[in-house]
mmCIF file as gemmi writes it, N, C-alpha and C atoms, coordinates in Angstrom:
data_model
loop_
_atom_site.group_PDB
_atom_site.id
_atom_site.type_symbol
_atom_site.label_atom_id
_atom_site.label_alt_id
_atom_site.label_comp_id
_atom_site.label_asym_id
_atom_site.label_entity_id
_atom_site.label_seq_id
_atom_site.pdbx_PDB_ins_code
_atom_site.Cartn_x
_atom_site.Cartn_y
_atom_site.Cartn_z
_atom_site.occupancy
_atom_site.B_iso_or_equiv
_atom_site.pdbx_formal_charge
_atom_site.auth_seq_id
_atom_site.auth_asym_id
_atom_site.pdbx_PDB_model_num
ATOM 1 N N . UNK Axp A 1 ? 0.849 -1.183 0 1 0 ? 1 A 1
ATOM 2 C CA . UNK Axp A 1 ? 0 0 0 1 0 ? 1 A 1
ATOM 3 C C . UNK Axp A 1 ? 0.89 1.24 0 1 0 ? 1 A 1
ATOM 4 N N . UNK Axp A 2 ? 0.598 2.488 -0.956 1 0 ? 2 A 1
ATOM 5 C CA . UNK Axp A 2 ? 1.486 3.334 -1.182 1 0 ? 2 A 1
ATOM 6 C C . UNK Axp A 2 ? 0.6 4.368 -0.075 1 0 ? 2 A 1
ATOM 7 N N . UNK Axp A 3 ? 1.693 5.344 0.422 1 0 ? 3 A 1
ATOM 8 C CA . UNK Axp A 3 ? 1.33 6.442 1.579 1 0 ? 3 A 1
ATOM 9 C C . UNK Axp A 3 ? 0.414 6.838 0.952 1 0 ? 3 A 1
ATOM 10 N N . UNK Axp A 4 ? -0.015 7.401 -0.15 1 0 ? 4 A 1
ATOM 11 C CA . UNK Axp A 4 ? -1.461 8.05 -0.741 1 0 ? 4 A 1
ATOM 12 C C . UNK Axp A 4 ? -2.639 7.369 -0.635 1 0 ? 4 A 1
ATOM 13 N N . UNK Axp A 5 ? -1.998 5.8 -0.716 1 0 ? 5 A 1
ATOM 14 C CA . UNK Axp A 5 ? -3.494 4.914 -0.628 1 0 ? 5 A 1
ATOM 15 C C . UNK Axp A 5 ? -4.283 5.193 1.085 1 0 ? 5 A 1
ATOM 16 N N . UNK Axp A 6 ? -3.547 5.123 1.652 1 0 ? 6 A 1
ATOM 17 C CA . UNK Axp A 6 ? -4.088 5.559 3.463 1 0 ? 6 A 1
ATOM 18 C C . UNK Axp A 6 ? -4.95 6.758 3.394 1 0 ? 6 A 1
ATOM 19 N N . UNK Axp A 7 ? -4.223 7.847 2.717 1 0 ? 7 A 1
ATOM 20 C CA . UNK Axp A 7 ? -4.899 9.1 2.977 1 0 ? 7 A 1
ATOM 21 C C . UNK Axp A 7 ? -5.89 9.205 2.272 1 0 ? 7 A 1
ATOM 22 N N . UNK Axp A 8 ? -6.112 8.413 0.923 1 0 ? 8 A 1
ATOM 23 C CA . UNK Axp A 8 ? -7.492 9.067 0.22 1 0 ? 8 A 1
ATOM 24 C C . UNK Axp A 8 ? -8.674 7.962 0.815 1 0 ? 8 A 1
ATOM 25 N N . UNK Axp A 9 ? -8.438 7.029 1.911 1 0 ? 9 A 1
ATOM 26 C CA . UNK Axp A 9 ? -9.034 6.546 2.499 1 0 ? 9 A 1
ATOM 27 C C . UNK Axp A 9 ? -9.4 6.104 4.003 1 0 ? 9 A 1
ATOM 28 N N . UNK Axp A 10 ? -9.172 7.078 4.359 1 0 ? 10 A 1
ATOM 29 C CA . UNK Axp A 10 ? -9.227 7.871 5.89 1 0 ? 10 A 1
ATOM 30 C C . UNK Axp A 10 ? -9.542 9.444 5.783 1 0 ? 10 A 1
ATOM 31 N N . UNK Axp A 11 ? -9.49 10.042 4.409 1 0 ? 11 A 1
ATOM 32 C CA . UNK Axp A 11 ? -9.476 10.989 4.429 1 0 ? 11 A 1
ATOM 33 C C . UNK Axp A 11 ? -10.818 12.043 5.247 1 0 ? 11 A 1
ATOM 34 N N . UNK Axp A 12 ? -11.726 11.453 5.58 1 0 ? 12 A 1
ATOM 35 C CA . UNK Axp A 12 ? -12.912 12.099 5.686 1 0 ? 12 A 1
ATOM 36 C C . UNK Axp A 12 ? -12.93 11.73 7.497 1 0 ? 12 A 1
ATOM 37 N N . UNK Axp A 13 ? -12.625 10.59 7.772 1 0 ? 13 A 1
ATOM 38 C CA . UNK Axp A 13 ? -12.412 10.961 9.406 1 0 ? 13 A 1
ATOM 39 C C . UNK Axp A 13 ? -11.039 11.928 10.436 1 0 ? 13 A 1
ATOM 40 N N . UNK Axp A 14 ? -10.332 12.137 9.112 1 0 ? 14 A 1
ATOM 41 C CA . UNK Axp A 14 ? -8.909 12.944 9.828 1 0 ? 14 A 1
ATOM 42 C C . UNK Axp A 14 ? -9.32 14.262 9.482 1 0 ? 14 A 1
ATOM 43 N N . UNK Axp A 15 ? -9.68 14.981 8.39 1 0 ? 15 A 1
ATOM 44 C CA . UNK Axp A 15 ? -10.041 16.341 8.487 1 0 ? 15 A 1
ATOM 45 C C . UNK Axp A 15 ? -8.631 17.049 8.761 1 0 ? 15 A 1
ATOM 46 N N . UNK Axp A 16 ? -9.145 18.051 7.844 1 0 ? 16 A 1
ATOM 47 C CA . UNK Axp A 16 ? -8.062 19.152 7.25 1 0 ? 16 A 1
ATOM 48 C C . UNK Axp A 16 ? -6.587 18.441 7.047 1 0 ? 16 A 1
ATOM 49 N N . UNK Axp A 17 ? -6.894 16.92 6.047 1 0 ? 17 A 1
ATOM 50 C CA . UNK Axp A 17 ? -5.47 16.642 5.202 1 0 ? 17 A 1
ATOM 51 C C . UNK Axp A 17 ? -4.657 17.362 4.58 1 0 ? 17 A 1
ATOM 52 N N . UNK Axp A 18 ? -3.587 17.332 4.567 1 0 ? 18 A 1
ATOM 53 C CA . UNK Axp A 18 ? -2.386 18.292 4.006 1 0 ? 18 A 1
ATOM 54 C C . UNK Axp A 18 ? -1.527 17.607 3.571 1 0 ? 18 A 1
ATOM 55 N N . UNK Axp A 19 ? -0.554 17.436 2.22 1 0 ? 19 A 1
ATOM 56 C CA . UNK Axp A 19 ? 0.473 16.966 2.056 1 0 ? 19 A 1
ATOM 57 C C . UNK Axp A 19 ? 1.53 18.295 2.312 1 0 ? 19 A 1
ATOM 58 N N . UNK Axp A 20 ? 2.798 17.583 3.413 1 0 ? 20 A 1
ATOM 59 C CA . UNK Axp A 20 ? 3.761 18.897 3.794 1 0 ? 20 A 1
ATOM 60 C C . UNK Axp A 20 ? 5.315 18.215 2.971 1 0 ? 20 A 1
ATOM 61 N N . UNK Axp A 21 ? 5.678 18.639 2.092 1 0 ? 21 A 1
ATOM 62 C CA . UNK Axp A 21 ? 7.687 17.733 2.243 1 0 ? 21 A 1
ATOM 63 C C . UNK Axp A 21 ? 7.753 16.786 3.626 1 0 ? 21 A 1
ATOM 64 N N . UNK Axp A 22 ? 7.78 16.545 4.622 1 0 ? 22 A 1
ATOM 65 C CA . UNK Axp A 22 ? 7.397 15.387 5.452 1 0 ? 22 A 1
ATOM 66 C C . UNK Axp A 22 ? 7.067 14.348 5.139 1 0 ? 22 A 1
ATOM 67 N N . UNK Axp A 23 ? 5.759 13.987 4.529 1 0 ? 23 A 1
ATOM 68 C CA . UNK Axp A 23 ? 4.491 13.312 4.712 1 0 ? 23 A 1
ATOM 69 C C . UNK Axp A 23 ? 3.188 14.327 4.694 1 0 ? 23 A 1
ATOM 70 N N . UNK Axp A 24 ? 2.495 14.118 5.843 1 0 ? 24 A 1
ATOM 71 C CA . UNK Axp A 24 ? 1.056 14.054 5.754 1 0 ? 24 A 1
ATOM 72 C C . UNK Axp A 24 ? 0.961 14.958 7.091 1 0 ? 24 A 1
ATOM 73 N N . UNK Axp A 25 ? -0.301 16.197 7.066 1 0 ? 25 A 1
ATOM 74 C CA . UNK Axp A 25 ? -0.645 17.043 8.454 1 0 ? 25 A 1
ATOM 75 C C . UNK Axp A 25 ? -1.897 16.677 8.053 1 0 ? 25 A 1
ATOM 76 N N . UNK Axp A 26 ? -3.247 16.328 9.52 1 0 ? 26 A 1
ATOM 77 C CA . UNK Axp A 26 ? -3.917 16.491 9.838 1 0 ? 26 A 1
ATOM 78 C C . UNK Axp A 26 ? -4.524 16.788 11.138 1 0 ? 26 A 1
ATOM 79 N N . UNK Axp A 27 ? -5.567 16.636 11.383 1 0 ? 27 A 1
ATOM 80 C CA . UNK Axp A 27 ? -6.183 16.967 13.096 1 0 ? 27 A 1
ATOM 81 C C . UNK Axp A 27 ? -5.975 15.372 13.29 1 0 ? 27 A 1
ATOM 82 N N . UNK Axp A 28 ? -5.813 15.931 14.406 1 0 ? 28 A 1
ATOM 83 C CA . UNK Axp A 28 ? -5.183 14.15 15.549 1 0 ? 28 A 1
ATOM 84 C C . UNK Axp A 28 ? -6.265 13.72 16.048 1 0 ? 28 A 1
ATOM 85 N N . UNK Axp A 29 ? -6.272 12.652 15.293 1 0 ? 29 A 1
ATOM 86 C CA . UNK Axp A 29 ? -7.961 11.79 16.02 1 0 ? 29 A 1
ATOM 87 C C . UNK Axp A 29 ? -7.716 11.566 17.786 1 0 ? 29 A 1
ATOM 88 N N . UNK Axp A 30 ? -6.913 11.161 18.551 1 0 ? 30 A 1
ATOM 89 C CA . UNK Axp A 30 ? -6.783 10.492 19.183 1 0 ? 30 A 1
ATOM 90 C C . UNK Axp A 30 ? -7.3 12.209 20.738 1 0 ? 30 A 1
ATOM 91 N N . UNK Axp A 31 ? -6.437 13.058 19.881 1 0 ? 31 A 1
ATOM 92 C CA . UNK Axp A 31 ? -6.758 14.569 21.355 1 0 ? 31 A 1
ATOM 93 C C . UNK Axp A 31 ? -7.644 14.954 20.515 1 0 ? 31 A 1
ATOM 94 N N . UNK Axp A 32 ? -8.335 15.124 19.723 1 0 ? 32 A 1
ATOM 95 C CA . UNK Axp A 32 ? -9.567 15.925 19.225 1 0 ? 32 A 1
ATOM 96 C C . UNK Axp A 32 ? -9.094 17.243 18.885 1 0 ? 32 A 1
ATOM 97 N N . UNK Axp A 33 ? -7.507 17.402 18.019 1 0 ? 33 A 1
ATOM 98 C CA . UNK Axp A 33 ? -6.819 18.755 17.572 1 0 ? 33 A 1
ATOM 99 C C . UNK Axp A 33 ? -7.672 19.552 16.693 1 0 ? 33 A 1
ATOM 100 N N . UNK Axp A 34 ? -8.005 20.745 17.065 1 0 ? 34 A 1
ATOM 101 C CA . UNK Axp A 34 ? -9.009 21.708 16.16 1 0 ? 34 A 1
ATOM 102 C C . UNK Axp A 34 ? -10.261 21.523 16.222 1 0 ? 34 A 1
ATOM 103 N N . UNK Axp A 35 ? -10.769 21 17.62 1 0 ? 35 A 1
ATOM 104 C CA . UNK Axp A 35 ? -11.967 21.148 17.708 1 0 ? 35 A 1
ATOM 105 C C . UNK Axp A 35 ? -12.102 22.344 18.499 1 0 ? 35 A 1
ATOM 106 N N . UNK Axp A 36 ? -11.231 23.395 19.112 1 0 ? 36 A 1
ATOM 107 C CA . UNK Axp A 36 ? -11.569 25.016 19.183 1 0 ? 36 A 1
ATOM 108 C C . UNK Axp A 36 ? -11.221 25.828 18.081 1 0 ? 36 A 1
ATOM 109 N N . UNK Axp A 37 ? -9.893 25.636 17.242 1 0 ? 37 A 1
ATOM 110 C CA . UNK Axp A 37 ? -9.906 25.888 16.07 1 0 ? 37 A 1
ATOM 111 C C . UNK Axp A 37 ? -9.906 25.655 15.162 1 0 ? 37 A 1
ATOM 112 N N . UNK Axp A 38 ? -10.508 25.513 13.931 1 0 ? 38 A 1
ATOM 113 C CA . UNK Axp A 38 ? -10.741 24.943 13.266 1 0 ? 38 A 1
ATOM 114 C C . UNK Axp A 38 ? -9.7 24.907 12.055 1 0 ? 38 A 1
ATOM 115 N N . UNK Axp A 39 ? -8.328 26.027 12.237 1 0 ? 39 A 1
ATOM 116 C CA . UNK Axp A 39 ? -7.251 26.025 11.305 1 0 ? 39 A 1
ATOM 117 C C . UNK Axp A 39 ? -6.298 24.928 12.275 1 0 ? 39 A 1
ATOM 118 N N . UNK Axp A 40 ? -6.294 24.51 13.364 1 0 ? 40 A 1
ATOM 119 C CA . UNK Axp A 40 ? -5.557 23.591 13.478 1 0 ? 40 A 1
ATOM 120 C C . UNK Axp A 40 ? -4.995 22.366 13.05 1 0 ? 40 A 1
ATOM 121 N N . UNK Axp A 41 ? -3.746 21.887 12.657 1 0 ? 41 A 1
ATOM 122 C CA . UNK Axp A 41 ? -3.899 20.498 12.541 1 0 ? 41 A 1
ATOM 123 C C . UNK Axp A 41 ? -2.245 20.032 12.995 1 0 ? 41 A 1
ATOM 124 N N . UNK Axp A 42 ? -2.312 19.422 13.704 1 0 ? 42 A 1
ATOM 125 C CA . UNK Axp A 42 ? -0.706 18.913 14.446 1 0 ? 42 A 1
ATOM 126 C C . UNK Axp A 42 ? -0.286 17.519 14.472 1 0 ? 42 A 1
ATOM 127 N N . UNK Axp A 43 ? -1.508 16.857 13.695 1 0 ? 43 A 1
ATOM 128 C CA . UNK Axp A 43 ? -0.805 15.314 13.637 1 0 ? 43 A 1
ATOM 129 C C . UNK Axp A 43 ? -0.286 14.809 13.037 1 0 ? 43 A 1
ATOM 130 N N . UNK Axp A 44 ? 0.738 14.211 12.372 1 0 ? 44 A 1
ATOM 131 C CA . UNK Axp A 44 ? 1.152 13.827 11.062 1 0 ? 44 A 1
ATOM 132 C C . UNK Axp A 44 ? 1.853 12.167 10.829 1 0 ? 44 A 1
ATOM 133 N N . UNK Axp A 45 ? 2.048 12.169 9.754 1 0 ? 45 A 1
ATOM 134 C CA . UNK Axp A 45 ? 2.287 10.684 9.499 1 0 ? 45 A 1
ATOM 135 C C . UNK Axp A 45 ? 3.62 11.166 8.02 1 0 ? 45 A 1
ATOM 136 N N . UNK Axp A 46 ? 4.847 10.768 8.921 1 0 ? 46 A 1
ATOM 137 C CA . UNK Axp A 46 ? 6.12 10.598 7.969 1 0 ? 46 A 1
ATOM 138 C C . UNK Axp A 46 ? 6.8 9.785 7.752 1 0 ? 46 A 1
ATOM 139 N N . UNK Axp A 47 ? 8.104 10.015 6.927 1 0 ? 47 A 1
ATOM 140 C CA . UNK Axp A 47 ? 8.746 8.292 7.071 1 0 ? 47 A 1
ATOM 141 C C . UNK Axp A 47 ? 10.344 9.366 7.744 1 0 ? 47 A 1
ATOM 142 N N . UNK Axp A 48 ? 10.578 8.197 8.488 1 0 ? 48 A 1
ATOM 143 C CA . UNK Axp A 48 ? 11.746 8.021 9.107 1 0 ? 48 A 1
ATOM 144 C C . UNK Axp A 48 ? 12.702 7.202 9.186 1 0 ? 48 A 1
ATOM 145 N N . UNK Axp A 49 ? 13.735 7.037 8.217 1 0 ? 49 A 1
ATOM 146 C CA . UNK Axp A 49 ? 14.733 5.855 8.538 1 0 ? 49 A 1
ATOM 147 C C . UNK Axp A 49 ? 14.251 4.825 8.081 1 0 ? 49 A 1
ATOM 148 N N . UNK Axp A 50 ? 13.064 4.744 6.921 1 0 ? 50 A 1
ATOM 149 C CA . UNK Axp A 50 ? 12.664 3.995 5.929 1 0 ? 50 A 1
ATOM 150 C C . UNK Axp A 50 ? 11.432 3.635 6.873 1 0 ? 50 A 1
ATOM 151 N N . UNK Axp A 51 ? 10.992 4.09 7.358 1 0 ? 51 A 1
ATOM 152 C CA . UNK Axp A 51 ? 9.387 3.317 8.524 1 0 ? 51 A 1
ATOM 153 C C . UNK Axp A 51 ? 8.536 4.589 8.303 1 0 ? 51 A 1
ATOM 154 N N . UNK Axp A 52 ? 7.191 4.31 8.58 1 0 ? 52 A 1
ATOM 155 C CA . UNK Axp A 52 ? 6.198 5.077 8.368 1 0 ? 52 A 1
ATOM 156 C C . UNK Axp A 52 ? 6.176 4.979 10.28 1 0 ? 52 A 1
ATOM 157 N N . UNK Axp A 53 ? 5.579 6.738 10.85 1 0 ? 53 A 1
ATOM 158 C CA . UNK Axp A 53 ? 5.347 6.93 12.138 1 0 ? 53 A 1
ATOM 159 C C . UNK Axp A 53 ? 4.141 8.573 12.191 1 0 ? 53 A 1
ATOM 160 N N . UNK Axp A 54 ? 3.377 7.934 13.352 1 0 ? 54 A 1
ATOM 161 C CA . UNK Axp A 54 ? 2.465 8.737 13.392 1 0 ? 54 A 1
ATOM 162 C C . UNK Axp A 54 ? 3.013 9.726 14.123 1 0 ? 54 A 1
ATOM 163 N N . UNK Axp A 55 ? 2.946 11.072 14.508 1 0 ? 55 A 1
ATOM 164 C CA . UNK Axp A 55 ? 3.18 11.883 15.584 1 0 ? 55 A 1
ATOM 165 C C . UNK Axp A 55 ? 2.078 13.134 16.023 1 0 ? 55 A 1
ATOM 166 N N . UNK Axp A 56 ? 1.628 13.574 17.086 1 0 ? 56 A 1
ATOM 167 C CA . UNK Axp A 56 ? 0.502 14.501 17.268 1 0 ? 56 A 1
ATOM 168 C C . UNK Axp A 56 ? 1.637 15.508 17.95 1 0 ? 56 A 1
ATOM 169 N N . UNK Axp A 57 ? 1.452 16.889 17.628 1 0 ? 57 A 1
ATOM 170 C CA . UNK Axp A 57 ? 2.469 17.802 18.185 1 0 ? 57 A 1
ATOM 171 C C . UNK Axp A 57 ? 1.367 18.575 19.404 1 0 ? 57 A 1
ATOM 172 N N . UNK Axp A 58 ? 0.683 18.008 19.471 1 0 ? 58 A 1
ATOM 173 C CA . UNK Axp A 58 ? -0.23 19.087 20.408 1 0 ? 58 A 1
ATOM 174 C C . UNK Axp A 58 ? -0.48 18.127 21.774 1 0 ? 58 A 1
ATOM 175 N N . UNK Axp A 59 ? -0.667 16.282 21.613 1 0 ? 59 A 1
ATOM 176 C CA . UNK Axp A 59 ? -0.75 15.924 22.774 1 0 ? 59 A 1
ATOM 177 C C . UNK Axp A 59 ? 0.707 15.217 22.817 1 0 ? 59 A 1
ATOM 178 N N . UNK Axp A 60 ? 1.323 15.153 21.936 1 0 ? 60 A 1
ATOM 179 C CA . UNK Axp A 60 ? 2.706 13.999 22.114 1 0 ? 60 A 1
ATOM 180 C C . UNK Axp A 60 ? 2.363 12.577 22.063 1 0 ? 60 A 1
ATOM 181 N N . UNK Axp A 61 ? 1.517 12.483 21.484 1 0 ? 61 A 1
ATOM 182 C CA . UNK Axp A 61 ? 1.281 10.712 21.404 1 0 ? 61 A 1
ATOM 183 C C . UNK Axp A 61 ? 2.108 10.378 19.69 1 0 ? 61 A 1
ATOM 184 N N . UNK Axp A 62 ? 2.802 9.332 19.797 1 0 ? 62 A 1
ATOM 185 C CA . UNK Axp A 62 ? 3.648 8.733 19.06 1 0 ? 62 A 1
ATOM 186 C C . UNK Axp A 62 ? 3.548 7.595 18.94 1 0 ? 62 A 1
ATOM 187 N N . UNK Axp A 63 ? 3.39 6.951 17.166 1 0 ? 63 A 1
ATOM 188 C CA . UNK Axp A 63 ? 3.031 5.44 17.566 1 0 ? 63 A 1
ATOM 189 C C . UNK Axp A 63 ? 3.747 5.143 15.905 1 0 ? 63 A 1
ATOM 190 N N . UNK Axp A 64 ? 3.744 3.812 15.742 1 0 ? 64 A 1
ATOM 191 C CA . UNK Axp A 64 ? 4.045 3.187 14.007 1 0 ? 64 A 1
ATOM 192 C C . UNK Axp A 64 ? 2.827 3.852 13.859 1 0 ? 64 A 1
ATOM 193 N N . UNK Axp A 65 ? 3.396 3.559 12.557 1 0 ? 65 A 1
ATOM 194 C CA . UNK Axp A 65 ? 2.128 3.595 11.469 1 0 ? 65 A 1
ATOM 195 C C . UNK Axp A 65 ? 1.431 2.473 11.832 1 0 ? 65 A 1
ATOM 196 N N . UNK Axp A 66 ? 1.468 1.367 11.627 1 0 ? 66 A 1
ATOM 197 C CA . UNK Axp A 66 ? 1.241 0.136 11.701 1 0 ? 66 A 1
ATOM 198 C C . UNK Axp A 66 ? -0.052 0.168 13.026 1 0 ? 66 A 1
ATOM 199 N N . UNK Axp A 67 ? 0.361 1.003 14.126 1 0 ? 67 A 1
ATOM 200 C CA . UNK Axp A 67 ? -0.516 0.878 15.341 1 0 ? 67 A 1
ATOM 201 C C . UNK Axp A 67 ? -1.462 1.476 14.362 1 0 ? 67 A 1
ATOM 202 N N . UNK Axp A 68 ? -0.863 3.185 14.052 1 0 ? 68 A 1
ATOM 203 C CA . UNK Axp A 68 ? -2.265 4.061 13.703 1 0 ? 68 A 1
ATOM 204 C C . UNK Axp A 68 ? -3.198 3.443 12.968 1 0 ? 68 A 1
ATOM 205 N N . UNK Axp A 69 ? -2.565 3.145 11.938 1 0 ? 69 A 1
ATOM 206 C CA . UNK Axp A 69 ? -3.694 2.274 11.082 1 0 ? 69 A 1
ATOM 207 C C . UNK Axp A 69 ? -4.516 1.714 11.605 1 0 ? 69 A 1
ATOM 208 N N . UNK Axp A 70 ? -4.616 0.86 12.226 1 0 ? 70 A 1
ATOM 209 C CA . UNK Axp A 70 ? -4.901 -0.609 12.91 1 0 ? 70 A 1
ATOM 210 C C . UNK Axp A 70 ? -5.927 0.752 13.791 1 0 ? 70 A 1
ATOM 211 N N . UNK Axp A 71 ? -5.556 1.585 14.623 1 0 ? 71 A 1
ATOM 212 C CA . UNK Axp A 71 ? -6.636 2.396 15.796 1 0 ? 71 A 1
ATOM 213 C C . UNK Axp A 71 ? -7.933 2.788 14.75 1 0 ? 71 A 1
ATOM 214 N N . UNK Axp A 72 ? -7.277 3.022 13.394 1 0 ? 72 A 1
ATOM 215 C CA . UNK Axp A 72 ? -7.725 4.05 12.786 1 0 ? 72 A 1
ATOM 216 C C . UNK Axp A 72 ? -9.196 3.254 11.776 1 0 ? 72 A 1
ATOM 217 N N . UNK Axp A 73 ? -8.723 2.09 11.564 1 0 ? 73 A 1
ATOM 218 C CA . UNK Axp A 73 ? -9.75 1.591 10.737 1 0 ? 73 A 1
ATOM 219 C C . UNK Axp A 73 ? -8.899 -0.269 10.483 1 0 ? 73 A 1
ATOM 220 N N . UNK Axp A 74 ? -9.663 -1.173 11.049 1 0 ? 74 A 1
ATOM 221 C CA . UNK Axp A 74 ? -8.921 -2.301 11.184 1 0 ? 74 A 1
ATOM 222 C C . UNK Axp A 74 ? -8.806 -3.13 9.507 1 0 ? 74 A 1
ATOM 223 N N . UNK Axp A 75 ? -9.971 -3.124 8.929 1 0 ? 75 A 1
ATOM 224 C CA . UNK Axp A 75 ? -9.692 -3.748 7.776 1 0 ? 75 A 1
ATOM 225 C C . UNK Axp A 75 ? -8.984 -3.471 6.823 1 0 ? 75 A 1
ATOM 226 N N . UNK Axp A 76 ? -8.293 -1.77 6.948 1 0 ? 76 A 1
ATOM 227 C CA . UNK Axp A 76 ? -7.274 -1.13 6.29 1 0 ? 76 A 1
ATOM 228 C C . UNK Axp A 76 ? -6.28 -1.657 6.66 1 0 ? 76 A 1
ATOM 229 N N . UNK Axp A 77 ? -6.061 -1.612 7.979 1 0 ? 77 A 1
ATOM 230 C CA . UNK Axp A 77 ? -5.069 -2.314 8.404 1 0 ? 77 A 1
ATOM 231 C C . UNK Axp A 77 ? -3.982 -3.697 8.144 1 0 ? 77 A 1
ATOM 232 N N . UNK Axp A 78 ? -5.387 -4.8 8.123 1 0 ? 78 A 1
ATOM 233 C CA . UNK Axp A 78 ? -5.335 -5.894 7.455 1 0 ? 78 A 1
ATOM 234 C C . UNK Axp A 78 ? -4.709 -6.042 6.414 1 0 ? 78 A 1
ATOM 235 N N . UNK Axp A 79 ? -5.567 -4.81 5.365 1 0 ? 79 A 1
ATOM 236 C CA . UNK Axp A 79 ? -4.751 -4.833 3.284 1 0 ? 79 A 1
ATOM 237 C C . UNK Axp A 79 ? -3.468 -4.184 3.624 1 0 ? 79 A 1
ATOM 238 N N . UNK Axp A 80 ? -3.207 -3.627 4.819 1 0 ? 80 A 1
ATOM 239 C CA . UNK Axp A 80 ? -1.878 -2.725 4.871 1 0 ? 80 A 1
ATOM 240 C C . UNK Axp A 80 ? -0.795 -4.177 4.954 1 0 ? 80 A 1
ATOM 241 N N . UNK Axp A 81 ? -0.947 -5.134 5.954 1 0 ? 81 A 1
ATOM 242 C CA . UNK Axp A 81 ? -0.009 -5.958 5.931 1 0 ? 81 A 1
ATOM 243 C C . UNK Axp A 81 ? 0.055 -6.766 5.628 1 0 ? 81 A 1
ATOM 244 N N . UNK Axp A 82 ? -0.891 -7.142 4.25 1 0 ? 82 A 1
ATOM 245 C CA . UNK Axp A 82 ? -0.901 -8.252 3.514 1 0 ? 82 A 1
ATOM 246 C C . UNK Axp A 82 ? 0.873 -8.229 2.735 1 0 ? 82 A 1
């Protein structure tokens, strides 16, 4: 699964997607980022050292990709590690 395939299919529960040179900015499902503002978004998903990793800059929660996925929607998950 290529990094684009995740995002155009999660795209509607993460809200305010962004592609940055990084990876990927959105609102962080997990603290509810930009639910006072609505230009917020501090969570992101990059690669590092050849691995995909989630990071939220507003609560500090840090996980694989592999977790996020899996929190995020399980049967994605599944086609992720086929």
């Amino acid at each position: 699964m290529q990094l684009n395939d995740w995002r155009n299919l999660l795209c509607g529960r993460l809200g305010k997607i962004q592609e940055v040179p990084c990876g990927y900015r959105f609102r962080c499902p997990y603290c509810g980022d930009g639910q006072k503002s609505q230009v917020k978004a501090r969570g992101h998903v990059a690669e590092k050292w050849g691995k995909r990793f989630f990071k939220c800059h507003n609560c500090g929660l840090s996980k694989s990709f592999d977790q996020f996925l899996e929190d995020m929607d399980s049967y994605l998950y599944v086609e992720y590690v086929k």
